[in-house]
C-alpha positions as CSV (number, residue, x, y, z in Angstrom):
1,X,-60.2,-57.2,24.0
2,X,-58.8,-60.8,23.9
3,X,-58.7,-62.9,27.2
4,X,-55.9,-65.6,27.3
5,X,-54.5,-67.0,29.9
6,X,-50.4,-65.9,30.8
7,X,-47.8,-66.7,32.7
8,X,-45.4,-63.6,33.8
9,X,-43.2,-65.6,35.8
10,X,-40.4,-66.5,33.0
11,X,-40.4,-62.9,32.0
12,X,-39.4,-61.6,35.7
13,X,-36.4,-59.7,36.1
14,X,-34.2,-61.5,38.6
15,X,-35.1,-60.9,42.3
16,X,-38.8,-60.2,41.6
17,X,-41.9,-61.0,42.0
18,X,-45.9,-60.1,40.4
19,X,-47.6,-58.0,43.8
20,X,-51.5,-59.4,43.3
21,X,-53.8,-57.1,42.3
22,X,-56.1,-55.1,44.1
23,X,-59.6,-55.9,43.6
24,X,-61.0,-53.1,42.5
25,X,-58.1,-52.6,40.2
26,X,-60.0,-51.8,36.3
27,X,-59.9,-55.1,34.2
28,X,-58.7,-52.8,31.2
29,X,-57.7,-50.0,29.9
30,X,-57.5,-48.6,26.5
31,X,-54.6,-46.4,24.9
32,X,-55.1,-45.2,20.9
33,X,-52.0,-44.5,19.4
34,X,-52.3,-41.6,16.9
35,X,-50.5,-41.6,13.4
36,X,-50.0,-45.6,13.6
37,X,-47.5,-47.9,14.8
38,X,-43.8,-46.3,15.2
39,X,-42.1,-49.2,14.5
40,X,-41.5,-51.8,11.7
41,X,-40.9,-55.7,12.5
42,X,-42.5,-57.3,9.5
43,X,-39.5,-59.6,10.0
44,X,-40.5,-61.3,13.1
45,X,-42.8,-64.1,13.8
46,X,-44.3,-66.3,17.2
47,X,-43.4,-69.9,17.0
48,X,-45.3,-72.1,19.1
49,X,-44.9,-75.6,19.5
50,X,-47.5,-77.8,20.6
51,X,-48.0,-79.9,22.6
52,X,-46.9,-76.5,25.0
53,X,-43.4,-76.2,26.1
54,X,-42.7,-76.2,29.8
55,X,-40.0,-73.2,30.7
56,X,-37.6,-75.4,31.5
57,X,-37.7,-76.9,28.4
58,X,-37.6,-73.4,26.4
59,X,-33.6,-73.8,25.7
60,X,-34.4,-77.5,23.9
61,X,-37.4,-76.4,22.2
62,X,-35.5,-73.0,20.8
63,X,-33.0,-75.8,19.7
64,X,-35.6,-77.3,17.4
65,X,-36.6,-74.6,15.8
66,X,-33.5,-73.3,15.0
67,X,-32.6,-76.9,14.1
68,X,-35.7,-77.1,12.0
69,X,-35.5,-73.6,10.0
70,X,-31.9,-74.4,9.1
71,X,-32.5,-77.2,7.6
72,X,-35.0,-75.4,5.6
73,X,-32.6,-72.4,4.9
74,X,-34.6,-70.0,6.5
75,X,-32.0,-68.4,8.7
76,X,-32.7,-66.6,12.2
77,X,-31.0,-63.2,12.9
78,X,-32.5,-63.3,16.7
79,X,-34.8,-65.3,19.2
80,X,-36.5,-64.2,22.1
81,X,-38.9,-65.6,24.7
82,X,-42.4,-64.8,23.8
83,X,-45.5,-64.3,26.4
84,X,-47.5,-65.9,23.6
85,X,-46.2,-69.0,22.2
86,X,-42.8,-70.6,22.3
87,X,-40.6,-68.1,21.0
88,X,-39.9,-65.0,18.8
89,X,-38.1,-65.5,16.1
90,X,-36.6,-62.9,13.8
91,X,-35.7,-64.1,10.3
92,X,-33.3,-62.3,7.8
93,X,-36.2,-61.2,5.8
94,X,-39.9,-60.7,5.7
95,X,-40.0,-63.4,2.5
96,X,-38.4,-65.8,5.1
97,X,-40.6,-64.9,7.5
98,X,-44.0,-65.4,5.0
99,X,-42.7,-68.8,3.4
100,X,-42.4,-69.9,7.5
101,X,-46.0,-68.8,8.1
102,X,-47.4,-69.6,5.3
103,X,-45.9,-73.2,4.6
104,X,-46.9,-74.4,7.7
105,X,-48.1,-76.2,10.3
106,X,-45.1,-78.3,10.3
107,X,-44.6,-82.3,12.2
108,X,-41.3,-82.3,14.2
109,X,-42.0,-85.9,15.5
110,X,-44.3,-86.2,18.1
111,X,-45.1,-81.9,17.8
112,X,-46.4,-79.4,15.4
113,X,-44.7,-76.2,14.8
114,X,-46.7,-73.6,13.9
115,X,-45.3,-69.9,13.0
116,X,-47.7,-66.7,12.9
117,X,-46.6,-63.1,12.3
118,X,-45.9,-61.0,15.5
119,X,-49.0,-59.0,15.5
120,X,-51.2,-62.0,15.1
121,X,-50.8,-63.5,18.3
122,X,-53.6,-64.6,20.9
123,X,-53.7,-61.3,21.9
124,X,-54.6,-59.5,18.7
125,X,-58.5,-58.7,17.9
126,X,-59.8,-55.8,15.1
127,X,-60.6,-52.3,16.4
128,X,-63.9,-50.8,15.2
129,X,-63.7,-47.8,15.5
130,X,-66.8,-46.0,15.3
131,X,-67.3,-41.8,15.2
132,X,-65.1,-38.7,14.4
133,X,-66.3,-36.5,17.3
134,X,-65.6,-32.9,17.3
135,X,-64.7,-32.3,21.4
136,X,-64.3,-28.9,23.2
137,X,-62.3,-29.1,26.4
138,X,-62.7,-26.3,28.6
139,X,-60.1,-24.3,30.5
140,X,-57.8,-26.9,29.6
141,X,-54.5,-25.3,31.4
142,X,-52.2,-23.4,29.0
143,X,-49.0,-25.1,29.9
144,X,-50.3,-28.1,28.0
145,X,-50.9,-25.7,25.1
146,X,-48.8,-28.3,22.9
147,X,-49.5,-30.7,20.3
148,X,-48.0,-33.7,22.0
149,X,-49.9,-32.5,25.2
150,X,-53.1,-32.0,23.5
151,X,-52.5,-35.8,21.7
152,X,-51.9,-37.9,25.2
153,X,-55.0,-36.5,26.4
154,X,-57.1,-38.3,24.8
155,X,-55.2,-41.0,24.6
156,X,-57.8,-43.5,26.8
157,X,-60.3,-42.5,23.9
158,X,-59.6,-42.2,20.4
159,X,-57.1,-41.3,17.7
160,X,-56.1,-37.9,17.5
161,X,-57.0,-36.3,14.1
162,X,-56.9,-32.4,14.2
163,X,-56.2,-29.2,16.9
164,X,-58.2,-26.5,15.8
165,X,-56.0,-23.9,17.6
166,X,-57.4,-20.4,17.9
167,X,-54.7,-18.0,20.2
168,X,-57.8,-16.0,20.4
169,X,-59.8,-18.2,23.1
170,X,-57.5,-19.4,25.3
171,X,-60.1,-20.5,27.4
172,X,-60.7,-23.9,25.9
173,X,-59.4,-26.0,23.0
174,X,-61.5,-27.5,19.6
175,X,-60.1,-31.2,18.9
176,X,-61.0,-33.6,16.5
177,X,-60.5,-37.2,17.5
178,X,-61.3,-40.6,16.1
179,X,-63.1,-42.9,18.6
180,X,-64.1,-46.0,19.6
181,X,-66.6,-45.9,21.7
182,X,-68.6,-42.4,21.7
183,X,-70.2,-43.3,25.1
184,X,-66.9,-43.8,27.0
185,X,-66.3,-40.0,26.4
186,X,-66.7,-38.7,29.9
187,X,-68.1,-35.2,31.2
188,X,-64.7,-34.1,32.2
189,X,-61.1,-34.7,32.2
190,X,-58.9,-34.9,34.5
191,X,-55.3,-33.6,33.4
192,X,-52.7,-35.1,35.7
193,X,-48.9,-33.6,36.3
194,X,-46.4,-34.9,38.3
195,X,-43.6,-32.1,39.2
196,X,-41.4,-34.3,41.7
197,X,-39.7,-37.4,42.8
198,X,-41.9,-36.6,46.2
199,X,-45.4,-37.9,44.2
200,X,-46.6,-34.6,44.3
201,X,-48.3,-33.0,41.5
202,X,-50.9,-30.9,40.2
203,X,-54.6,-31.4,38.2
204,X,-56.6,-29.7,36.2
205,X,-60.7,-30.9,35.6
206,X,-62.0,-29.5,31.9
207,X,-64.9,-29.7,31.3
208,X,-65.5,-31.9,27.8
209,X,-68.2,-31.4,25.5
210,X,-69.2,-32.9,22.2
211,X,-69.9,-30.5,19.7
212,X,-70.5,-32.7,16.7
213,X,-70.0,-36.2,15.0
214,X,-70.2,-38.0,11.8
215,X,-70.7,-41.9,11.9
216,X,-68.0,-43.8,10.2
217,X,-68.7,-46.6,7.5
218,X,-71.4,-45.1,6.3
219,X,-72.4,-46.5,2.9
220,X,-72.3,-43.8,-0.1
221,X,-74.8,-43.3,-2.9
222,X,-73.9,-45.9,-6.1
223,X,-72.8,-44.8,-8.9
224,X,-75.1,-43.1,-11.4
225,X,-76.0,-44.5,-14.9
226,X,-74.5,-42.9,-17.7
227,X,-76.3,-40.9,-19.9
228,X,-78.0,-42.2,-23.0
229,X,-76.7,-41.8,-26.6
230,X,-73.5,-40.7,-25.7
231,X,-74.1,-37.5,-23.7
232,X,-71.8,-35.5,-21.8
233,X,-72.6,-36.7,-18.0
234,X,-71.7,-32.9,-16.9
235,X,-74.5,-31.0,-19.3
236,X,-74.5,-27.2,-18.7
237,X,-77.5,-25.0,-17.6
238,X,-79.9,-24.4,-20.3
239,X,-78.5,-20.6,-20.7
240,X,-75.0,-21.2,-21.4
241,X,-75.7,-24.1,-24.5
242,X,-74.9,-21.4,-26.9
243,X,-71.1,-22.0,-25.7
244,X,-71.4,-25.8,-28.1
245,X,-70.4,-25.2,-31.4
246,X,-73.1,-26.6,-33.9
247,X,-72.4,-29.5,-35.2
248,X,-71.9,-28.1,-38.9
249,X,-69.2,-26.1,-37.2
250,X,-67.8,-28.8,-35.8
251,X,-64.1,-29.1,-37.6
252,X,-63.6,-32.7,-39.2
């Protein structure tokens, strides 16, 4: 988890405003998304100019850096306000967007221009992740007998890997997942529904055992020496060295 400090307020929609949270509202949450990111944007970067821009400034400072990457002919196809620096800035192509990163910091008189790729803001930090657990969830209710079903709930935990499905128990389910943190597995889940516009909905509690685990990152053995003299590294049992012509045999 990265903590940085934000402001929402030039990212409002107009006409609203942030409601201040509750108290005992969590300080996190965690979603794994299975199979990796859906979507591409190797071509985008944050700009950031320091010392920090004031939002009413953010129209003059996009200027600049527009002003600034043109000159270097590094065109930009789009721009966006950005949560995490000055601005997002998408450039024709990822080269443009590596020579920006990697050429810099830059001097734009009195302020430095720094670009970094999109997914290596402030808010970025590596994910260990730890165990694959073998889970049984029981009486998990059939009308989430689906794989997308099955993958969003366990979501808050880990990466989903493999269903074992078996139509002949219906009375639980066999997942593999990938996780994080093996002790924020719970005893139970909770599977949440909601049927109406009204709020109203239905849950299910299941149960949720670990059946088994293998810890990830585990070193394996080295590699062994060869043999001496030039010996096969795969010799045969004793009985079936017969099978070896003799070297008189042996055709030139």
């Amino acid at each position: 988890m990265a903590k940085y400090p934000v402001d929402p307020t030039p990212h409002l929609p107009p006409g609203t405003s942030v409601v201040a949270p509750n108290p005992h509202r969590p300080q996190r949450g965690y979603v794994v998304l299975s199979g990796g990111v859906p979507i591409i944007c190797d071509e985008w970067a944050i700009a950031t100019l320091a010392p920090p821009v004031e939002n009413e400034e953010y129209g003059d400072a996009l200027e600049i850096i527009r002003h600034f990457l043109t000159n270097r002919r590094l065109p930009v196809r789009f721009t966006s306000r950005c949560g995490m620096g000055t601005a997002l800035i998408q450039f024709m192509t990822v080269c443009d967007r590596d020579t920006a990163v990697n050429s810099g910091p830059y001097y734009i008189d009195d302020r430095v221009l720094r670009f970094v790729p999109q997914n290596r803001g402030i808010n970025h930090r590596e994910a260990v992740f730890t165990h694959d657990v073998w889970i049984m969830l029981l009486n998990y209710p059939l009308e989430c007998w689906d794989i997308e079903a099955v993958t969003d709930a366990f979501v808050p935990y880990g990466s989903f890997l493999v269903w074992n499905k078996e139509l002949s128990n219906r009375a639980r389910i066999l997942v593999k997942i990938r996780v994080y943190d093996i002790l924020a597995l719970t005893l139970s889940l909770v599977i949440l529904s909601n049927s109406n516009d009204m709020g109203h909905g239905d849950s299910w509690t299941c149960p949720l055992f670990v059946l088994s685990y293998d810890l990830l990152g585990a070193l394996t053995a080295e590699e062994d020496p060869l043999p001496p003299g030039g010996e096969t590294p795969h010799p045969m049992p004793i009985q079936f060295n017969d099978v070896w012509p003799e070297p008189s045999h042996v055709p030139p």
